[in-house]
C-alpha positions in Angstrom: 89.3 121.6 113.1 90.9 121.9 117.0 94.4 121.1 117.3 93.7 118.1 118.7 91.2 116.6 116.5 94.0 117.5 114.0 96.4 115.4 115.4 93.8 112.7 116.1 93.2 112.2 112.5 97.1 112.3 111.3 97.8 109.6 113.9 95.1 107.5 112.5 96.0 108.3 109.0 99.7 107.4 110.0 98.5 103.8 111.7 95.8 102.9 108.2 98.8 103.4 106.0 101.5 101.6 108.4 99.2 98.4 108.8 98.4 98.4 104.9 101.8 99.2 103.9 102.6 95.4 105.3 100.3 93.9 102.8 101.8 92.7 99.9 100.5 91.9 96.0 101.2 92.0 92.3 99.4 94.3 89.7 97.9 92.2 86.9 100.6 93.8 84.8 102.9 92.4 86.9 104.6 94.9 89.2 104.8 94.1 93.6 102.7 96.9 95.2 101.8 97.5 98.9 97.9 97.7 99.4 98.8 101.1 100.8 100.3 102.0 97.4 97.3 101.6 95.2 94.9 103.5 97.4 97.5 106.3 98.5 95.7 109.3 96.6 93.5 112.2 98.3 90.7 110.2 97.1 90.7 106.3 96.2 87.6 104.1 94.7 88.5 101.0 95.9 86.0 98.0 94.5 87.2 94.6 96.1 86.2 91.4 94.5 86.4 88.2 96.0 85.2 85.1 94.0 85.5 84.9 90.5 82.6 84.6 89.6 82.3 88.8 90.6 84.6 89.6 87.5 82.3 90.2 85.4 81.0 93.0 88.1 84.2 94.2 88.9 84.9 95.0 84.9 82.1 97.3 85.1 83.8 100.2 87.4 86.7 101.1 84.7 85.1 103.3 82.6 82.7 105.1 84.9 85.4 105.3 87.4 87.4 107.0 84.9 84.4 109.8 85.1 85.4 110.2 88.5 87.7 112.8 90.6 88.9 110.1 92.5 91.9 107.1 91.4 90.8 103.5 91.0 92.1 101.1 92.7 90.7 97.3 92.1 92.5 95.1 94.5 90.6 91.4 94.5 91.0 89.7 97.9 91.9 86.0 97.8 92.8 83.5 100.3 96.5 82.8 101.0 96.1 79.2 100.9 95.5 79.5 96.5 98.6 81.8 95.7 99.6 78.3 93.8 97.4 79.3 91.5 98.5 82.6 91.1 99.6 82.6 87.5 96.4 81.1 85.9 94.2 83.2 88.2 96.1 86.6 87.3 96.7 85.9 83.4 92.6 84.9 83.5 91.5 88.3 85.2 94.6 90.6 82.9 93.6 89.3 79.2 89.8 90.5 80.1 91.5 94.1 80.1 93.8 96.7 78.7 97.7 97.0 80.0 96.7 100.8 81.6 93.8 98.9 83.5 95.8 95.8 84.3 98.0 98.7 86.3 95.4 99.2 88.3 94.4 96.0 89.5 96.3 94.0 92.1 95.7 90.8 93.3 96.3 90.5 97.0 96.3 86.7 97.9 96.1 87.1 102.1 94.7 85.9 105.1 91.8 88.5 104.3 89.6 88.9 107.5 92.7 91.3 109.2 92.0 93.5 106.2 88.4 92.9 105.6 88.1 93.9 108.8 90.4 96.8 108.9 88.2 98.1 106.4 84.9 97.3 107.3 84.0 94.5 104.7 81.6 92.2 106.4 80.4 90.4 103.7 82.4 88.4 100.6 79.1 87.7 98.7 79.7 91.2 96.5 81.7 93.3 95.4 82.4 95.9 98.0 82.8 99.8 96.7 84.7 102.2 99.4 85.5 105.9 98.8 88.6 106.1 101.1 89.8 109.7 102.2 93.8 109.7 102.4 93.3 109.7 106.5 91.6 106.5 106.0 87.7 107.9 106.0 85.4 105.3 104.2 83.2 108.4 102.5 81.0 106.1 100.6 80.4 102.4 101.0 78.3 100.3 98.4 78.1 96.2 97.1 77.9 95.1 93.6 78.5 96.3 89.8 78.2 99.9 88.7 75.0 101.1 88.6 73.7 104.9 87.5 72.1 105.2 91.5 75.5 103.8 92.7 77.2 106.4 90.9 74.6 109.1 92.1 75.2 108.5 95.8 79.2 108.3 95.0 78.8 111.7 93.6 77.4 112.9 96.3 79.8 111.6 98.9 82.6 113.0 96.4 80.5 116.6 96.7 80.1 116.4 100.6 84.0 116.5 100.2 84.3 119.4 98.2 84.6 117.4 95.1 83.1 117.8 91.6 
């Protein structure tokens, strides 16, 4: 990689974290996290749900995931304007899952086009499934509950990165 392309991609890497670091949630176990926390990791499967009806879909990444070489990170996106409800909607999604998975999920109630955009999420129908680099890359982009093909083209983004 030239110098330049080098520096190109720190300063972009630098600027992803920066505007995620500003977003603010709470894991379902109950800790405040920055978005930038839960997907700071050289590699970071990030599955975003948005309505609740796409629980059920979302509990189907843990254990595959776990398969991975990469750290989860599920981080449903809901709109500012129900944080009210926080309490209910949290407790509803954390007794559906163990205290070491509830770590890893973090509601982020938020004005959520900035970061749907930001990240390239155009649609809130599915989930959406990202493979983010550390610099910010998006190495693999997918919709919807685990499936055996969705895991085959993830492994094979995670191999086109030197990973197992």
């Amino acid at each position: 990689m030239s110098a330049m392309k080098g520096l190109l991609v720190l300063l972009l890497s630098v600027a992803f974290a920066a505007d995620l670091g500003a977003v603010e949630g709470r894991t379902l176990a109950g800790d405040e996290v920055s978005f930038a926390a839960m997907i700071d990791a050289e590699l970071t499967l990030l599955v975003v749900p948005f309505e609740r009806d796409q629980t059920d879909d979302m509990l189907t990444w843990y254990e595959p995931a776990e398969q991975l070489p990469a750290s989860l990170a599920v981080t449903p996106l809901l709109p500012r304007g129900i944080r009210a409800l926080r309490r209910i909607i949290d407790r509803g999604m954390a007794k559906k899952m163990s205290r070491a998975r509830q770590r890893r999920t973090a509601t982020f109630y938020v004005d959520k086009d900035p970061l749907k955009e930001h990240l390239g999420i155009e649609v809130e129908d599915e989930l959406a499934i990202l493979l983010l680099a550390r610099d910010g890359r998006v190495l693999f982009r997918g919709t919807g509950p685990w499936t055996s093909s969705t895991e085959a083209a993830l492994r094979a983004a995670l191999a086109s990165e030197g990973s197992p």
